[in-house]
Legacy VTK file of the C-alpha trace (Angstrom):
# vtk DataFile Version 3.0
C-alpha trace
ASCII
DATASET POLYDATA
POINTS 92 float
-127.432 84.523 -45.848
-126.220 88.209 -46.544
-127.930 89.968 -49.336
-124.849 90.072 -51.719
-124.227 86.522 -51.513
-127.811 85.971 -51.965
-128.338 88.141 -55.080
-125.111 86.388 -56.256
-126.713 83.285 -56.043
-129.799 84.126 -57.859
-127.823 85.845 -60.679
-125.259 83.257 -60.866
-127.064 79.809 -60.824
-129.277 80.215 -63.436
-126.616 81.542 -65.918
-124.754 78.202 -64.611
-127.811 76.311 -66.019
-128.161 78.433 -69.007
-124.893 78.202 -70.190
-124.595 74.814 -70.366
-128.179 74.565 -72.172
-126.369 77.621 -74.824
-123.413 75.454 -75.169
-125.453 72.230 -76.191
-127.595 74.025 -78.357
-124.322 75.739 -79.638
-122.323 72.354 -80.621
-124.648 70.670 -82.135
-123.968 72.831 -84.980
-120.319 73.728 -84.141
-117.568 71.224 -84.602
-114.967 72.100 -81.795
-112.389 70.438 -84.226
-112.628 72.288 -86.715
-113.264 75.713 -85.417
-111.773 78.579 -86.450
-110.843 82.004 -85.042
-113.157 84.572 -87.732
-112.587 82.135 -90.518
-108.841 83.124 -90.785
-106.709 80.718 -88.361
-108.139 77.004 -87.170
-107.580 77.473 -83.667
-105.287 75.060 -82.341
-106.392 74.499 -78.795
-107.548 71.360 -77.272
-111.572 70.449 -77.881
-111.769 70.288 -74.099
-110.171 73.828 -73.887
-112.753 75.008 -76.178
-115.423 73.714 -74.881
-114.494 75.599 -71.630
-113.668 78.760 -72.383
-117.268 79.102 -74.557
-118.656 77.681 -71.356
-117.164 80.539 -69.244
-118.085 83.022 -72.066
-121.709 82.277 -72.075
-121.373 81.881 -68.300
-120.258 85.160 -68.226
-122.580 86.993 -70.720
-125.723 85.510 -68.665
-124.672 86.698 -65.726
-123.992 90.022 -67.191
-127.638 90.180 -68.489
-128.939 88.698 -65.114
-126.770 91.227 -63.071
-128.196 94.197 -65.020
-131.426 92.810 -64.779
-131.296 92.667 -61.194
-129.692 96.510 -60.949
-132.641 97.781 -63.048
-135.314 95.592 -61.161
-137.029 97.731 -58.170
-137.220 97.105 -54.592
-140.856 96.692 -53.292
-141.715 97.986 -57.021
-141.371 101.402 -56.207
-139.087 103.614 -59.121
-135.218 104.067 -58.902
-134.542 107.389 -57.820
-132.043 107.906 -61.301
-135.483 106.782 -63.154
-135.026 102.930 -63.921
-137.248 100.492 -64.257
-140.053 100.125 -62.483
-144.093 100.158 -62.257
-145.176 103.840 -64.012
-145.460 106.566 -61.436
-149.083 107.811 -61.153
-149.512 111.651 -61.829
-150.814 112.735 -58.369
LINES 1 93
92 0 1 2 3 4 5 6 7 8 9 10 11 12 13 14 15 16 17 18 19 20 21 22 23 24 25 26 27 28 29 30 31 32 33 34 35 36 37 38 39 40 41 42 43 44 45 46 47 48 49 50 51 52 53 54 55 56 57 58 59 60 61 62 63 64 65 66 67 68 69 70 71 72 73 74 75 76 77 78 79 80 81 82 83 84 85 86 87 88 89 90 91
């Protein structure tokens, strides 16, 4: 499997996972009924519709955070050459 899809994969399937545990934990408190759009308008979509598009939106803020994880993680553990993340250079 090419690296890209590969990295994909690891970035992408966990978020899967995770968002669905976020949006559990999410309506058990939140009524997709009743919800509202900043306490203003009750938004009049669908409760499936809802339920989607927060699915996609905490699909899509995982990934984000396991993307950028990824960027800032080192190869082999040796330092980004821009100075990311990584294991502290010794002084020699």
């Amino acid at each position: 499997m090419p690296s890209f899809a590969r990295q994909a994969l690891v970035i992408l399937w966990p978020a899967f996972v995770m968002a669905g545990v976020q949006e559990m934990l999410v309506f058990v408190v939140v009524d997709p009924a009743t919800f509202t759009w900043f306490g203003v308008d009750r938004l009049d979509w669908p409760v499936s519709a809802v339920y989607t598009v927060t699915f996609l939106i905490l699909w899509a803020t995982t990934a984000t955070a396991g993307a950028i994880t990824q960027l800032l993680q080192s190869p082999g553990g040796a330092p980004h050459p821009w100075g990311g993340f990584g294991p502290p250079r010794s002084l020699d």
